[in-house]
PARORO-419297 format. One record per residue (C-alpha): x, y, z; residue number from 0. Coordinates in nm, 4 decimals. Example, Ala and Ser with C-alpha at 12.3 -4.5 7.8 and 13.67 -1.06 7.14 Angstrom:
residues 2
u_v_w_i
1.2300_-0.4500_0.7800_0
1.3670_-0.1060_0.7140_1
end
This chain:
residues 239
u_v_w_i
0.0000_0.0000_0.0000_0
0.1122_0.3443_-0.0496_1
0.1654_0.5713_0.2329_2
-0.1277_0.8450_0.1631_3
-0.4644_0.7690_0.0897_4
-0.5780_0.6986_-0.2728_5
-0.8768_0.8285_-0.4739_6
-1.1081_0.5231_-0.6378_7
-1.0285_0.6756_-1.0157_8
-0.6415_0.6614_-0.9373_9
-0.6888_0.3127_-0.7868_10
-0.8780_0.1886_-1.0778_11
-0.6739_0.3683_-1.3370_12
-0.3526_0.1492_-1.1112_13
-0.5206_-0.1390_-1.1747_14
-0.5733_-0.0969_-1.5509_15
-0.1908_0.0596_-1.6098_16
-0.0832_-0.2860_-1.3762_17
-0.2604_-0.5048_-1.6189_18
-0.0776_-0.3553_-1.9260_19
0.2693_-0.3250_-1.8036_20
0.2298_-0.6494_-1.7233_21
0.1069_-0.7206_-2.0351_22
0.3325_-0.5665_-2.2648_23
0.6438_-0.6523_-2.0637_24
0.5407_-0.9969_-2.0266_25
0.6373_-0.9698_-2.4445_26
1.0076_-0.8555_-2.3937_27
1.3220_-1.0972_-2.4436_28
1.4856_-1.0171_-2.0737_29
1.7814_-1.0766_-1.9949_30
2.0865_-1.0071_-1.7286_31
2.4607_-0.9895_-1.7005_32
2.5662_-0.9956_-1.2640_33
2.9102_-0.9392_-1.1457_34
2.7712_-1.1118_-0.8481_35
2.4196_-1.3123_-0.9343_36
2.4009_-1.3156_-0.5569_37
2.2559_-0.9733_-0.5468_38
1.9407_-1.0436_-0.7053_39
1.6697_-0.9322_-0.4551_40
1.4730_-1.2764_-0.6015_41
1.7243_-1.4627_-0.3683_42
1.7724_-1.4757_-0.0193_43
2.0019_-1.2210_0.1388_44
2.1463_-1.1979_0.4775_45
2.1284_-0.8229_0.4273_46
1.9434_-0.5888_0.3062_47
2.0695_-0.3389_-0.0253_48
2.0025_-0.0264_-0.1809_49
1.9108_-0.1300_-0.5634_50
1.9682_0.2220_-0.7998_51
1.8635_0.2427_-1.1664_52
1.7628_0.5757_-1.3229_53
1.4099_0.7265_-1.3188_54
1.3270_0.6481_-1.7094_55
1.3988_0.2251_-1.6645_56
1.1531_0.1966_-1.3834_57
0.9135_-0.0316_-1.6040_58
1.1584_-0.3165_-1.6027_59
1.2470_-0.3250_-1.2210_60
0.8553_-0.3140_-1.1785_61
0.7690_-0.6087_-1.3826_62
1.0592_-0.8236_-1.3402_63
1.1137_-0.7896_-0.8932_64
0.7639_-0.7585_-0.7340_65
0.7025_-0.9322_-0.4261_66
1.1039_-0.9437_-0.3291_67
1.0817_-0.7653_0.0182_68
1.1680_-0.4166_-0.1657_69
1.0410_-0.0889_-0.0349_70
1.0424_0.1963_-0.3366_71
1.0560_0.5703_-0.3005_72
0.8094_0.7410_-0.5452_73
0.7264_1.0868_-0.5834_74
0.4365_1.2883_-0.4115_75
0.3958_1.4821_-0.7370_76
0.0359_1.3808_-0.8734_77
0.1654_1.2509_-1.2156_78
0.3404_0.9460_-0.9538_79
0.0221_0.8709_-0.8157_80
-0.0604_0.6021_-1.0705_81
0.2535_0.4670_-1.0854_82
0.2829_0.4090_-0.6840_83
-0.0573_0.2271_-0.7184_84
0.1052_0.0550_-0.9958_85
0.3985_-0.0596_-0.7831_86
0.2045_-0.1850_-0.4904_87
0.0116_-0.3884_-0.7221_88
0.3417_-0.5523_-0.8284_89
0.4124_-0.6080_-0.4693_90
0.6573_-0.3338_-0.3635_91
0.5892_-0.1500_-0.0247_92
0.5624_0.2527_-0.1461_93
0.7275_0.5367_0.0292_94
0.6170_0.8750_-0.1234_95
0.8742_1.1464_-0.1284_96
1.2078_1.2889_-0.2162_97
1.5541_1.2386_-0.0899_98
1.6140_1.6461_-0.2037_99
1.3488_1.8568_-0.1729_100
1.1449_1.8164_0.1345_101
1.3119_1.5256_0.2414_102
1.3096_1.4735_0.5844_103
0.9732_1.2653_0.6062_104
1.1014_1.0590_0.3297_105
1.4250_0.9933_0.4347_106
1.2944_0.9106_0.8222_107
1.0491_0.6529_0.6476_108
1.3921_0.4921_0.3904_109
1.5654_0.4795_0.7394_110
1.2811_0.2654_0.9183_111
1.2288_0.0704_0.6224_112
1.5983_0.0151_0.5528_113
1.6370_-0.1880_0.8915_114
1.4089_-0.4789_0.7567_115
1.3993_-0.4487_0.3750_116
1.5759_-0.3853_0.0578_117
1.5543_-0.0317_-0.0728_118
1.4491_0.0669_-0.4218_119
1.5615_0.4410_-0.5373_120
1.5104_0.6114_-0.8647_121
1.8503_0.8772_-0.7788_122
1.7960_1.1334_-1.0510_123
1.4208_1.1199_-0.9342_124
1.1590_1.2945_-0.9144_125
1.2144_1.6008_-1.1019_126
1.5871_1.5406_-1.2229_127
1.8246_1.6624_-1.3655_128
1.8083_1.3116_-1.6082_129
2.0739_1.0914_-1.4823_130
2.2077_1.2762_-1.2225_131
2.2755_1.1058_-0.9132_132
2.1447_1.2650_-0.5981_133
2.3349_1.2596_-0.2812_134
2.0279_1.0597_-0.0625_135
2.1144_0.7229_-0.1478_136
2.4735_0.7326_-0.0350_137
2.3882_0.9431_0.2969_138
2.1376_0.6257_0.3366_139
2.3651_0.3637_0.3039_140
2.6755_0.5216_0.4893_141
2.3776_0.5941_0.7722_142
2.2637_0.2002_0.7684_143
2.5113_0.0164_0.6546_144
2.3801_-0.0897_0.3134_145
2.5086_-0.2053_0.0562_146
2.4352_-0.0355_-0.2537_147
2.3720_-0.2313_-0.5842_148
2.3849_-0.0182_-0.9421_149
2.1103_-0.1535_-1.2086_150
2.2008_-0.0312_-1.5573_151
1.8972_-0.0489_-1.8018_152
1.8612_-0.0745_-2.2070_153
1.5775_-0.1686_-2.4459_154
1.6507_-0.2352_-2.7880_155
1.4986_0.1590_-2.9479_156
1.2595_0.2003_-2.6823_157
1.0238_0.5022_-2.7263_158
1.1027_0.8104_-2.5520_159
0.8627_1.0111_-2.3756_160
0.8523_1.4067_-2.4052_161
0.9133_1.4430_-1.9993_162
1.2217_1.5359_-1.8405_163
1.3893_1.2003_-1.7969_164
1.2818_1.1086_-2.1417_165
1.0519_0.8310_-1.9910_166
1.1450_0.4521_-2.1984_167
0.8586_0.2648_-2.3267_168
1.0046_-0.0462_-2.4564_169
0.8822_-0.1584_-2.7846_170
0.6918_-0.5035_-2.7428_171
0.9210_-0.8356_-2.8532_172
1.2278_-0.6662_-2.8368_173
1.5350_-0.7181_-2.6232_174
1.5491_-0.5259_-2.2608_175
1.9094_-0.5487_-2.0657_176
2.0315_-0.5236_-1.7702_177
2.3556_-0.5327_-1.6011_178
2.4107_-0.5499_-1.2359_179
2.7076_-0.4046_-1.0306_180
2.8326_-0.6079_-0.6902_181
2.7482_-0.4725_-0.3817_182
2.9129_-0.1461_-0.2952_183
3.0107_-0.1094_0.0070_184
2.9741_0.2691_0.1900_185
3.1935_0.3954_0.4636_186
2.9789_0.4640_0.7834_187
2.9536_0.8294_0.9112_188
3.0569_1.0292_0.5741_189
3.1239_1.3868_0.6057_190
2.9831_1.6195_0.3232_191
3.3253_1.6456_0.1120_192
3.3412_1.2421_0.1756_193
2.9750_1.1545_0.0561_194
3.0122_1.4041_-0.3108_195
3.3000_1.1794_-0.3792_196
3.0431_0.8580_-0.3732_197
2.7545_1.0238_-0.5491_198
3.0297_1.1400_-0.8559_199
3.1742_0.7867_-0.8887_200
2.8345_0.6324_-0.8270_201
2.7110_0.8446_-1.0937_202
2.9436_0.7399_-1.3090_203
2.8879_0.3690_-1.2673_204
2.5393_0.3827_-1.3237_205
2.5637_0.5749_-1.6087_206
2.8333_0.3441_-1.7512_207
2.6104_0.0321_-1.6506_208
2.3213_0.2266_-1.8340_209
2.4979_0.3089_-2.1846_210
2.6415_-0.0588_-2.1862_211
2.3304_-0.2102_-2.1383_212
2.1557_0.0236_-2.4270_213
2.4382_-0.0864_-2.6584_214
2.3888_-0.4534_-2.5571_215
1.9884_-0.4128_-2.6172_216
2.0472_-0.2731_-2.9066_217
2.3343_-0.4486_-3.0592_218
2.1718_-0.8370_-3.0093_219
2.5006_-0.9712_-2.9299_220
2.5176_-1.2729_-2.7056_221
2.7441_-1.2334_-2.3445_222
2.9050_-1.5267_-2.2161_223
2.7805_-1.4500_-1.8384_224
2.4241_-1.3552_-1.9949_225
2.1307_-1.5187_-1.8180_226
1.7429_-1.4799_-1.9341_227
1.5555_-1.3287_-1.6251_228
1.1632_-1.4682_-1.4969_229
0.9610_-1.2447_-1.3023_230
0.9594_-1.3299_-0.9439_231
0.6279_-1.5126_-0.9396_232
0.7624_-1.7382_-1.2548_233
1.0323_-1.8185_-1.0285_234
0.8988_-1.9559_-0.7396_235
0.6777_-2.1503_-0.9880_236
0.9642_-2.3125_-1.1094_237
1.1064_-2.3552_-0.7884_238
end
């Protein structure tokens, strides 16, 4: 559930937008390259992590990691409303908020959270800039002692939407990528100077993991380490 209340024509508008995504996802060729598959939030951990990917991707993470013990910070802006009911639907626990402006409620909630699940976070969210890391996710793990894991996203020529993180709407049976960092450790009790230096090379990861995972999607080519990824639900069917 999402932490405000929610009008009937927002909740029914969820469910519809649920139903598609689920839908037209359900069409994509998925697959994954880990530097550690032992970070997958599918899989037991014996801690919990703070999983970034960048505003625009947030379809994929949605569809593919429901019901995996992950709480997600969403904006309070109204144009989020529909997506938060969207990702409780999907089974993520929704925190509404910023880690920028406003923050403090937010970040309080991220901190309670953090102590018993995983942590989803959109950094260049909610307004931007596009792909710009924001400081809250590394104050956040230097505060709790998560890990943090880096999520690059790609669809094979996705359509772009005319917002400010050019939005991706993957095209149906095409190819969507992914490729997942280790977890990165944080240094507890960061000063200021101490927790820029994180965001800049985190930035720069996930913006690395990002492009290579576009070129990948787009490309076709064929990794050694590739592996195709289920939703959560088709995995514990298979289990």
């Amino acid at each position: 559930m999402t932490d405000q209340a929610t009008p009937l024509t927002t909740r029914l508008a969820g469910r519809l937008a649920s139903g598609l995504i689920q839908s037209w996802m359900g069409t994509l060729d998925c697959r994954a390259a880990y530097y550690d598959p032992s970070v997958d939030p599918a899989l037991p951990a014996a801690e919990s992590r703070i999983y970034l990917f960048w505003h625009e991707n947030i379809l994929l993470p949605l569809y593919l990691r429901g019901g995996c013990r992950l709480a997600i910070l969403l904006s309070r802006h109204r144009d989020a409303d529909i997506l938060a009911e969207v990702a409780a639907r999907t089974g993520f626990e929704c925190i509404r908020g910023s880690t920028f402006r406003g923050a403090a409620p937010a970040i309080r909630a991220l901190l309670r959270k953090g102590r018993q699940m995983h942590l989803a976070i959109t950094p260049d969210g909610p307004r931007g800039p596009r792909r710009q890391l924001a400081q809250g996710a590394i104050y956040l793990a230097s505060k709790l002692g998560m890990p943090i894991v880096a999520i690059g996203v790609g669809y094979d020529r996705p359509w772009r939407a005319p917002t400010w993180d050019r939005f991706a709407i993957p095209r149906p049976w095409r190819r969507a990528r992914a490729i997942v960092s280790p977890a990165i450790h944080v240094p507890a009790n960061l000063d200021r100077d101490q927790i820029e230096t994180c965001r800049t090379r985190l930035e720069l990861l996930l913006n690395g993991l990002t492009e290579e995972a576009e070129q990948w999607a787009r490309s076709g080519s064929r990794r050694a380490e590739e592996v195709p990824v289920m939703t959560t639900s088709a995995l514990r069917r298979a289990a």
